[in-house]
C-alpha positions as CSV (number, residue, x, y, z in Angstrom):
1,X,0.0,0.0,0.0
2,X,2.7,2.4,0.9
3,X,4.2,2.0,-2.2
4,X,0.3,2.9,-4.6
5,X,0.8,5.8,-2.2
6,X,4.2,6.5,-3.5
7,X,2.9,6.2,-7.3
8,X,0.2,8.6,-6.5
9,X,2.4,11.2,-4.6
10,X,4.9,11.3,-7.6
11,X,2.3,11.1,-10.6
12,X,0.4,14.1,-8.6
13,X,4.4,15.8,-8.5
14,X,4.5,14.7,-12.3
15,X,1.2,16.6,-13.1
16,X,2.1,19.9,-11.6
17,X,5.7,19.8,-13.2
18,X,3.8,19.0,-16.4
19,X,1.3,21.8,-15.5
20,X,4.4,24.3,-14.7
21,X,5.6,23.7,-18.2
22,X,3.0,24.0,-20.3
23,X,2.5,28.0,-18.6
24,X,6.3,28.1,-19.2
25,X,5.5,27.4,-23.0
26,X,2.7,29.7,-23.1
27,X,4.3,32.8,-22.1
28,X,7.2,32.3,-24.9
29,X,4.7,31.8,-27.3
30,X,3.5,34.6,-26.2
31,X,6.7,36.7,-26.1
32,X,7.9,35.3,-29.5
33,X,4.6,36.7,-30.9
34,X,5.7,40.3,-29.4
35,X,8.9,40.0,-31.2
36,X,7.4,39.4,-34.5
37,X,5.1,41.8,-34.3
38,X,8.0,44.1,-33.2
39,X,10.0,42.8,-36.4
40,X,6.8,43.6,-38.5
41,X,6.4,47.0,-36.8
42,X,10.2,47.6,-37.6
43,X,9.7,46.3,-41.3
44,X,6.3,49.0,-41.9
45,X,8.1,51.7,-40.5
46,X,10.6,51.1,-42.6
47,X,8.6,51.1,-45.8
48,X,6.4,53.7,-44.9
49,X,8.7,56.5,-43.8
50,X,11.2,55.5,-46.8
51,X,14.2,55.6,-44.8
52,X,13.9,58.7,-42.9
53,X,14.7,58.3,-39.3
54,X,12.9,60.4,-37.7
55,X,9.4,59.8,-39.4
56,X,10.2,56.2,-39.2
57,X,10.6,56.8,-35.0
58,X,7.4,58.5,-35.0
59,X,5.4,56.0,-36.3
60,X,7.2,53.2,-34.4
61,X,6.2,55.1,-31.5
62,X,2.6,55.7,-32.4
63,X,2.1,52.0,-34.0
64,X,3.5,50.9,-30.2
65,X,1.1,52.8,-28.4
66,X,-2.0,51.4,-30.4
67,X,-0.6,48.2,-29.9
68,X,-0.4,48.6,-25.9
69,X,-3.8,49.8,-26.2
70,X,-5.3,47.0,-28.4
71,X,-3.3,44.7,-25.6
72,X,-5.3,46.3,-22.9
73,X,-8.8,46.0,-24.6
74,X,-8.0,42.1,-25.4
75,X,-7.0,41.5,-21.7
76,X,-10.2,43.0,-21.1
77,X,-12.4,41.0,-22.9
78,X,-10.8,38.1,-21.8
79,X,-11.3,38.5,-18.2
């Protein structure tokens, strides 16, 4: 009997590593979707301000803040 108990003590340790991992994976999906949108954010600027630095920081900046925003209102409407 002690030893079923053992199983279930380390299957029950097994689930919550497993558990721990999976929000581990979530949150760098969810960072690696940051960066590419970063990278696309980057890319646009680019092409839109034709190379002119300080229209292309500009729009970064504004295109960030819309971003942020549309983060909020999603975190929002998931709660």
């Amino acid at each position: 009997m002690a030893a079923y108990q053992q199983l279930r003590e380390e299957l029950a340790d097994a689930h919550t590593t497993i558990e721990h991992l999976r929000a581990d994976e979530r949150e760098r999906e969810k960072q690696l979707r940051e960066y590419q949108n970063q990278e696309n954010i980057v890319k646009l600027v680019q092409t839109i301000a034709g190379g002119e630095p300080t229209q292309a920081n500009e729009l970064k900046q504004r295109l960030n803040e819309y971003i942020r925003e549309l983060d909020k209102c999603l975190a929002y409407l998931r709660e």
